[in-house]
TORPA-4810 file (N, C-alpha, C, O; in nm, 3 decimals):
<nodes>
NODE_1_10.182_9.047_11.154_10.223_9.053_11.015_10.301_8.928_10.981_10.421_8.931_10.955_X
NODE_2_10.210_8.788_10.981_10.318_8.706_10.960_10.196_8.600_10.822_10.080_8.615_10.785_X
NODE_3_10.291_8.514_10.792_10.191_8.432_10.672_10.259_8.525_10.525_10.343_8.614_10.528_X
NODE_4_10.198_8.475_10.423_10.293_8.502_10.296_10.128_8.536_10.235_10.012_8.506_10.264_X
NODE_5_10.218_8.632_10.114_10.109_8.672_10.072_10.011_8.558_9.942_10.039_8.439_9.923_X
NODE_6_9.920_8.620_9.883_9.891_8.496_9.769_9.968_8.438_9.639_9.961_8.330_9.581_X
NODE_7_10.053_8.573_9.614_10.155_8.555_9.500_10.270_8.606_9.580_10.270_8.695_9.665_X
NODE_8_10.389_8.516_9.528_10.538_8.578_9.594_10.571_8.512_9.670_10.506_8.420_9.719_X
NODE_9_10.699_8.552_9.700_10.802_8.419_9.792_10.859_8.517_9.901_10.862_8.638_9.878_X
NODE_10_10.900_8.469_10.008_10.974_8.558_10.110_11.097_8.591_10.104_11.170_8.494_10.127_X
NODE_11_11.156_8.691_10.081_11.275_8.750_10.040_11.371_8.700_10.172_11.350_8.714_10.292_X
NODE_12_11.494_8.632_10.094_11.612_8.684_10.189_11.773_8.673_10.117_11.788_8.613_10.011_X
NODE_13_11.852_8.717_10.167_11.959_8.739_10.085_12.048_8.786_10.152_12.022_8.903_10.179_X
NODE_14_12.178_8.741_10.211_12.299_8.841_10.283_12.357_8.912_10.193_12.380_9.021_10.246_X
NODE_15_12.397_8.912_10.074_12.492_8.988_10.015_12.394_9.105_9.905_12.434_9.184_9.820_X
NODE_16_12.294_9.081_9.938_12.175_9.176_9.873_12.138_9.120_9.728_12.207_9.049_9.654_X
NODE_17_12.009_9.173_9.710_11.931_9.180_9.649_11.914_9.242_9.478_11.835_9.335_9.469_X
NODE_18_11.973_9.203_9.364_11.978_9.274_9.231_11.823_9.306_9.133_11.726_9.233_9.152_X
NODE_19_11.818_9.379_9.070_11.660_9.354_9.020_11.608_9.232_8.934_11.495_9.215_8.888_X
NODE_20_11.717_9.153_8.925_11.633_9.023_8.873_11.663_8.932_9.007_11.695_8.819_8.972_X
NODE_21_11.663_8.943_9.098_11.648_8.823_9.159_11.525_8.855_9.269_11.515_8.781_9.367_X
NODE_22_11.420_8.979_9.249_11.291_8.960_9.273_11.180_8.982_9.185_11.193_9.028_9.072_X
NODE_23_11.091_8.954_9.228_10.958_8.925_9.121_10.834_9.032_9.169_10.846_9.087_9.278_X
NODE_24_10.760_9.048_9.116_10.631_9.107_9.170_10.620_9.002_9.304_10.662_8.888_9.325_X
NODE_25_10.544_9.093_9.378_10.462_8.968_9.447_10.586_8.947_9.602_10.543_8.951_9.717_X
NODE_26_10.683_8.934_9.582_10.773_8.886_9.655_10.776_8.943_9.791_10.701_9.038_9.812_X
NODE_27_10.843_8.903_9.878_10.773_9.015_9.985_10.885_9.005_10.137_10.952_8.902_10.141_X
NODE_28_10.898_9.071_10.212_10.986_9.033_10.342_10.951_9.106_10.463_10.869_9.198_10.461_X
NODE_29_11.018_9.063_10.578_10.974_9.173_10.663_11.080_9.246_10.723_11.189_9.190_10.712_X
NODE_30_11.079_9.369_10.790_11.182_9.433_10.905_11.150_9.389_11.023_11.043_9.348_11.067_X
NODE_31_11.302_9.407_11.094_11.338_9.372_11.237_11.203_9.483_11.338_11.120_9.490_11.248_X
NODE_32_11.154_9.546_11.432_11.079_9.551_11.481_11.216_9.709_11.572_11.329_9.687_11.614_X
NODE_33_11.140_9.847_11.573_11.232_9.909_11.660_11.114_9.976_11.740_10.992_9.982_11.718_X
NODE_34_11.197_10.023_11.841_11.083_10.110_11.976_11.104_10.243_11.938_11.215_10.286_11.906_X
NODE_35_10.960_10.337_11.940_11.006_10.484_11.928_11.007_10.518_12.087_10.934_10.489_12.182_X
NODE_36_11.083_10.567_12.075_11.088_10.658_12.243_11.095_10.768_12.256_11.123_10.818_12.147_X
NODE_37_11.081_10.879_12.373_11.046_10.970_12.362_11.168_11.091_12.338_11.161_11.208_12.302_X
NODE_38_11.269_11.012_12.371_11.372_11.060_12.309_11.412_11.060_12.141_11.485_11.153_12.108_X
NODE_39_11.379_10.981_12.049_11.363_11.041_11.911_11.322_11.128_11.930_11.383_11.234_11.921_X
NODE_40_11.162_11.112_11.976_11.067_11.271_11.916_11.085_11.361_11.971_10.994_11.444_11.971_X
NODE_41_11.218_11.393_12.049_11.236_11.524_12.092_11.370_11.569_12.035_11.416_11.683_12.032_X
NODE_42_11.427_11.448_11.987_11.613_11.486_11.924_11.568_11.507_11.799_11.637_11.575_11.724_X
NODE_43_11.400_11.433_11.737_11.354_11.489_11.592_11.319_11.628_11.561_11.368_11.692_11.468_X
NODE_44_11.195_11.688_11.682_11.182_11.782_11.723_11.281_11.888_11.720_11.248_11.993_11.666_X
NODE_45_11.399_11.877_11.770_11.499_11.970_11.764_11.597_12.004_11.610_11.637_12.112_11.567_X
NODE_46_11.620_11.815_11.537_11.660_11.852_11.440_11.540_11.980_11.364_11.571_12.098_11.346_X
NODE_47_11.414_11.924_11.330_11.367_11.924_11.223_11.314_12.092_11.277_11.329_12.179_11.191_X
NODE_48_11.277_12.120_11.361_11.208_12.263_11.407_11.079_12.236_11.442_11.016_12.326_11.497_X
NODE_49_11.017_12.113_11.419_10.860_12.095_11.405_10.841_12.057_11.542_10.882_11.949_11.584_X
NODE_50_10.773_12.153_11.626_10.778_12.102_11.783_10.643_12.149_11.794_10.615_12.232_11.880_X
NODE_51_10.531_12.087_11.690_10.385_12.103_11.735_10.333_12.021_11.820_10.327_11.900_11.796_X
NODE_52_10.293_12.070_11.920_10.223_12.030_12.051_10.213_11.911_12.092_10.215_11.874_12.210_X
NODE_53_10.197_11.816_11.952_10.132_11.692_12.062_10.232_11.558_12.016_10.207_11.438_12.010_X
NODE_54_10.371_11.644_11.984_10.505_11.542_11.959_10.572_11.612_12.055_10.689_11.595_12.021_X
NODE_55_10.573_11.695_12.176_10.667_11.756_12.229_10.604_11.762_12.368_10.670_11.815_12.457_X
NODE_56_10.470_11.710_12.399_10.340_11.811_12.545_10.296_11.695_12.538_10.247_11.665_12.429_X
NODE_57_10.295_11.599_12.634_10.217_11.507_12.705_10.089_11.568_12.679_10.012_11.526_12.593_X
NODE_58_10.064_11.673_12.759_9.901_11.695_12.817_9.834_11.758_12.718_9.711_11.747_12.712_X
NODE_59_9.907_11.838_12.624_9.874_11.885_12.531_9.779_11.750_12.430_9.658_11.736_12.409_X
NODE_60_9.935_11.645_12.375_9.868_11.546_12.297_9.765_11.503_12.354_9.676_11.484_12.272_X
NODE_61_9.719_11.464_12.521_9.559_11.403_12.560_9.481_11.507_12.515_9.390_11.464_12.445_X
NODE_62_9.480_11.655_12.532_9.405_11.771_12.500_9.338_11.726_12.342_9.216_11.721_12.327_X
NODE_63_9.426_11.698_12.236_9.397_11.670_12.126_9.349_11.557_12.075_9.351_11.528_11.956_X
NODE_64_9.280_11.455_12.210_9.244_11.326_12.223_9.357_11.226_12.172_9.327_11.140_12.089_X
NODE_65_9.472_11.237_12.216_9.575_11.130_12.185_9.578_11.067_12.358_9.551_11.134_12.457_X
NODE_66_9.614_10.934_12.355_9.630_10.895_12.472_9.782_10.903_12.486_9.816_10.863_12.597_X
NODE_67_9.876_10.940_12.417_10.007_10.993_12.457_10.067_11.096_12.360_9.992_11.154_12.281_X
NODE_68_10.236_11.129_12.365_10.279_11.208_12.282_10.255_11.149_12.176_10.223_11.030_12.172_X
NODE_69_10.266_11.221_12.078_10.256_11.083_11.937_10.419_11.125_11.826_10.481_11.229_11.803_X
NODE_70_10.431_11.010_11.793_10.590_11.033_11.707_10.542_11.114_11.586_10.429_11.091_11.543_X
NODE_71_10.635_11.226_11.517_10.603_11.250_11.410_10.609_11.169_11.299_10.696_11.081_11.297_X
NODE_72_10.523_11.184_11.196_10.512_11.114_11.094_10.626_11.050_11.019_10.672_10.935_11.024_X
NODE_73_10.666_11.170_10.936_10.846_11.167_10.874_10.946_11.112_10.955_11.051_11.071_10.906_X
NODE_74_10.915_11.106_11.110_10.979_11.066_11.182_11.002_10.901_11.175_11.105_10.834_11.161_X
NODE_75_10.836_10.856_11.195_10.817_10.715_11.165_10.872_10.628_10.991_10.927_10.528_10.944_X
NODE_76_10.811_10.750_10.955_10.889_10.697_10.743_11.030_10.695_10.788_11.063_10.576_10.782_X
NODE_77_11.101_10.745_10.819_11.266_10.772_10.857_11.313_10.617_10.910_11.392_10.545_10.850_X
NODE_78_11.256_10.588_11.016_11.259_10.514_11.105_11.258_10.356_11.011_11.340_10.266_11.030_X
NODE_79_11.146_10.352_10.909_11.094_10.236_10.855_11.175_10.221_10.731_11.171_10.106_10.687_X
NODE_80_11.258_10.315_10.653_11.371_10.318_10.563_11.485_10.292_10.649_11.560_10.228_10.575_X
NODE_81_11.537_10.304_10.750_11.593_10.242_10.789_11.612_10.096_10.875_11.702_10.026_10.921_X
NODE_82_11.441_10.100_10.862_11.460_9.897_10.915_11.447_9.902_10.801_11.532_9.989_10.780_X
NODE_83_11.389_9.867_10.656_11.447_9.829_10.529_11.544_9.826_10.551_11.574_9.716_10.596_X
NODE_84_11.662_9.923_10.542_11.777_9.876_10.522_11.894_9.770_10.662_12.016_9.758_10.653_X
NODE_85_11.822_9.723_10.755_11.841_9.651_10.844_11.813_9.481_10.796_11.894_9.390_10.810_X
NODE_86_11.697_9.474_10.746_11.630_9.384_10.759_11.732_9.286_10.657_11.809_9.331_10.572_X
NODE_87_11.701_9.087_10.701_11.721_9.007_10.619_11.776_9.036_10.478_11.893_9.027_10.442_X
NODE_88_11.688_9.066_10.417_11.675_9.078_10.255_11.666_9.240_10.255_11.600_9.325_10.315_X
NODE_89_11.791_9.236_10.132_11.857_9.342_10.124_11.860_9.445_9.987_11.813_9.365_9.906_X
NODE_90_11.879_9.541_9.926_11.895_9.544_9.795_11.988_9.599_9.702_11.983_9.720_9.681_X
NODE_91_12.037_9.558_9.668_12.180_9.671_9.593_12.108_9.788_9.577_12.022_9.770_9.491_X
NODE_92_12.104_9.890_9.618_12.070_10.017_9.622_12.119_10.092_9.565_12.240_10.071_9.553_X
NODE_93_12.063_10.222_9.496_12.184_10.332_9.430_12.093_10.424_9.459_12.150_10.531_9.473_X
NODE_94_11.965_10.434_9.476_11.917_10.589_9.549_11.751_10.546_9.551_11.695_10.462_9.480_X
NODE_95_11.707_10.613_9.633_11.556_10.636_9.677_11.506_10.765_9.538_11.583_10.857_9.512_X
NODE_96_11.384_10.750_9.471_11.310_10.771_9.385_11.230_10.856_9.442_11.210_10.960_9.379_X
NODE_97_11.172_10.841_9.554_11.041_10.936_9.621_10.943_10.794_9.665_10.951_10.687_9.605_X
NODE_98_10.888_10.811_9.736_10.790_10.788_9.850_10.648_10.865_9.842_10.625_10.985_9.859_X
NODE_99_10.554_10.752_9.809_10.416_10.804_9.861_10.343_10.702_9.943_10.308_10.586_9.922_X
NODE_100_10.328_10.814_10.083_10.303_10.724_10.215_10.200_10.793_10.285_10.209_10.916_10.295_X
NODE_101_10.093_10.724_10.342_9.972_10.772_10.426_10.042_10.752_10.560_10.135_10.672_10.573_X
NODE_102_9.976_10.859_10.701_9.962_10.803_10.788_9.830_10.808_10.854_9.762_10.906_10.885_X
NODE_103_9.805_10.661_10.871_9.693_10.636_10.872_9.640_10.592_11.052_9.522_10.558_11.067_X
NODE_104_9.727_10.595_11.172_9.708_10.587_11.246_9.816_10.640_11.321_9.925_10.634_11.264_X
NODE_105_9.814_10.709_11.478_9.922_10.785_11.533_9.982_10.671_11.622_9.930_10.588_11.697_X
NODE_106_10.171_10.711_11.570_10.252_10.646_11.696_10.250_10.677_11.796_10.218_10.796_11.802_X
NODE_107_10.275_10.619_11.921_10.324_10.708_12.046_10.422_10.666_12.079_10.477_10.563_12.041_X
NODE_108_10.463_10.760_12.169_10.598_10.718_12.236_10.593_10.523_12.351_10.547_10.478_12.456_X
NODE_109_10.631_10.502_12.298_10.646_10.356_12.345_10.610_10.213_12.246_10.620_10.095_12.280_X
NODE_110_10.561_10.275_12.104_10.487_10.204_12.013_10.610_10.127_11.942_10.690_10.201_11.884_X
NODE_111_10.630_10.025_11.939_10.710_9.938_11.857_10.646_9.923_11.668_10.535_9.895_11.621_X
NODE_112_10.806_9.966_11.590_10.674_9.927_11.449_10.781_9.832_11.382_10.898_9.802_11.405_X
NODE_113_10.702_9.804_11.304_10.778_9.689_11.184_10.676_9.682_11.026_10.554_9.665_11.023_X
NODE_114_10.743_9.695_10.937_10.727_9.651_10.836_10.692_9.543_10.733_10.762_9.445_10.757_X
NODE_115_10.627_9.526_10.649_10.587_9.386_10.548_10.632_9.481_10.446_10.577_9.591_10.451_X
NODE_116_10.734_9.459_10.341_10.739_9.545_10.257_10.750_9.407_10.097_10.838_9.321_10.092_X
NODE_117_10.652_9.422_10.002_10.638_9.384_9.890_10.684_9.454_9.758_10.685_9.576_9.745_X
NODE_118_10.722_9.366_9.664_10.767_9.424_9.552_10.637_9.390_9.479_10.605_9.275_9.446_X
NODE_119_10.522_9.566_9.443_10.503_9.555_9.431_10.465_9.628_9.258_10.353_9.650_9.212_X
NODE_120_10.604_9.652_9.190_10.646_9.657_9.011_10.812_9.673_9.023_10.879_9.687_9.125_X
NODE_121_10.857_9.664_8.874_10.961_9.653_8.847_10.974_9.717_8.713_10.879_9.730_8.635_X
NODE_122_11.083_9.751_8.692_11.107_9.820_8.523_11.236_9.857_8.531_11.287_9.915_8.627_X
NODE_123_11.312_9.811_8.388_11.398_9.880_8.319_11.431_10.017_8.344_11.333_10.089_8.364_X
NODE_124_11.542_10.070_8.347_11.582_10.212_8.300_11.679_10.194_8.188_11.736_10.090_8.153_X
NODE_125_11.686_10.312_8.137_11.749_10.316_7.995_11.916_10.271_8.007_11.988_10.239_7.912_X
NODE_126_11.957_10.281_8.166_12.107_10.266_8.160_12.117_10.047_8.206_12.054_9.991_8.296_X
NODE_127_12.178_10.007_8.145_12.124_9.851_8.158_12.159_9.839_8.288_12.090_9.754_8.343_X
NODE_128_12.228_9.884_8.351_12.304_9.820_8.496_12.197_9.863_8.597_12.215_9.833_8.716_X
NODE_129_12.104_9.920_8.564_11.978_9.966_8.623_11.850_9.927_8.662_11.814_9.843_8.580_X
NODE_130_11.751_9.947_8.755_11.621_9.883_8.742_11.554_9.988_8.868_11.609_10.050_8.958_X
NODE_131_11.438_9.978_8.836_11.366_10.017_8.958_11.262_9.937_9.015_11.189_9.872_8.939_X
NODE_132_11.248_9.933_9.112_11.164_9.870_9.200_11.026_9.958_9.266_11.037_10.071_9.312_X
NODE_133_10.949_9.912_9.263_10.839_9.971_9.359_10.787_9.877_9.475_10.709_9.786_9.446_X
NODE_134_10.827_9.895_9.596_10.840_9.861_9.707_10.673_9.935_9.772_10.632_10.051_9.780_X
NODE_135_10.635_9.847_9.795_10.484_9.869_9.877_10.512_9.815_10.028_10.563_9.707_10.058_X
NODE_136_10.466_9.918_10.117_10.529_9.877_10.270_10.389_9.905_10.346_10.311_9.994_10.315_X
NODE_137_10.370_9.800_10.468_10.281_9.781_10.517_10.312_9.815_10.673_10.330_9.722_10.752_X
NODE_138_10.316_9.906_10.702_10.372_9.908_10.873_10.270_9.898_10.999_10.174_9.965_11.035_X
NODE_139_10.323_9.805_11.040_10.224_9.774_11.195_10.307_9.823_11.321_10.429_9.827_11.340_X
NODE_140_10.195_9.861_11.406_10.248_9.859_11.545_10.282_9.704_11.582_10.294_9.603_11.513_X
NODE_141_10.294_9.735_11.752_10.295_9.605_11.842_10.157_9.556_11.831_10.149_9.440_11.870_X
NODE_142_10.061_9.599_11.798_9.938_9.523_11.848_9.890_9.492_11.662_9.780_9.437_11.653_X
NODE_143_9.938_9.512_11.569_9.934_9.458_11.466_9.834_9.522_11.371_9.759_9.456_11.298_X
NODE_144_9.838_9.683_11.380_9.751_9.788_11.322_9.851_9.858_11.280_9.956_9.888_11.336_X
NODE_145_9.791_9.891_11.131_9.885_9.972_11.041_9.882_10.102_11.062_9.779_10.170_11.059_X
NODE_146_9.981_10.139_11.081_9.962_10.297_11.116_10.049_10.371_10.983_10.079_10.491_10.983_X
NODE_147_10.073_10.301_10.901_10.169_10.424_10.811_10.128_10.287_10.652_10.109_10.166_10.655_X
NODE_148_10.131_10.366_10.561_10.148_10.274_10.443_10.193_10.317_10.334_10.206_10.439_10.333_X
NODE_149_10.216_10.273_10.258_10.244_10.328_10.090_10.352_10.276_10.024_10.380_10.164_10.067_X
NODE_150_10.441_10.324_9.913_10.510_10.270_9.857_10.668_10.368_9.800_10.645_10.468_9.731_X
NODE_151_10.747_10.350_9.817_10.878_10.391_9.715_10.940_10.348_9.642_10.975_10.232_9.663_X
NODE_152_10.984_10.410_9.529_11.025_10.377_9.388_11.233_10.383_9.412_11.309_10.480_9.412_X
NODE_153_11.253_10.289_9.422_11.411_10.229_9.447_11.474_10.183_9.314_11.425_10.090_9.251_X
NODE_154_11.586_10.252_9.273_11.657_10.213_9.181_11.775_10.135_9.225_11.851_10.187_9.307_X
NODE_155_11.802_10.004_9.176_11.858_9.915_9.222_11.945_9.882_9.069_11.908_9.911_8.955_X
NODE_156_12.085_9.804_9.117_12.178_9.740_9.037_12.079_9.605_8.986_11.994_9.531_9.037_X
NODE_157_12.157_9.627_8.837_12.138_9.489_8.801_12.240_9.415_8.771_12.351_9.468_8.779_X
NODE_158_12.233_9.285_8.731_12.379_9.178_8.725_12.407_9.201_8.588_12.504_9.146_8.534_X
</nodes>
């Protein structure tokens, strides 16, 4: 996930990010974290969801996985918080909702990282306001997207 896209500049910013100081198009990446098999079992326990092939080795091969595989929400969890790790940052005031595919399974040992683009922007009625629509592209280690989609972020303005 590296190279810039056709429109947009690469985001970065220490003291964060306001809604006019990105554009459509603009774009950055997250730091890179390991799932291990310890999430998906401390997730497992938070969440109650301990279906078979996030919790059973032999189970997940049974279901043609070549390992356990991380839960989904687990991985979205995971990738909102490298957003909020990463370089480029954004004055934040709350998450909007999320619509995200998963389009290929983690496993336990799978490293992921993010390309996340701004990809709209708009006004809200209160001026100090804006929202963002953030389009996120997540790859494993071997550079296959396994999760995608976008969330709607309301951010400070100057």
């Amino acid at each position: 996930m590296t190279g810039q896209d056709a429109i947009g500049r690469q985001l970065s910013a220490a003291g964060g990010l306001s809604y006019e100081d990105v554009e459509t198009g603009d774009w950055f990446e997250t730091p890179g974290r390991t799932v291990s098999v310890e999430m998906i079992d401390a997730f497992a326990a938070l969440t109650g969801d301990r279906f078979e092939i996030h919790i059973d080795e032999a189970a997940a091969r049974r279901h043609g996985f070549t390992g356990r595989v991380a839960h989904g929400l687990l991985v979205l969890s995971l990738v909102d918080g490298l957003k909020n790790q990463a370089e480029a940052r954004f004055r934040a005031i709350a998450s909007l909702g999320w619509d995200f595919r998963f389009e290929r399974p983690v496993l336990a040992g799978d490293t992921i990282r993010a390309r996340i683009s701004v990809a709209g922007k708009r006004v809200t009625s209160k001026v100090d306001r804006g929202i963002l629509t953030l389009r996120f592209a997540v790859a494993n280690q071997k550079g296959e997207i396994v999760q995608s989609g976008e969330n709607r972020l309301m951010v400070y303005r100057r």
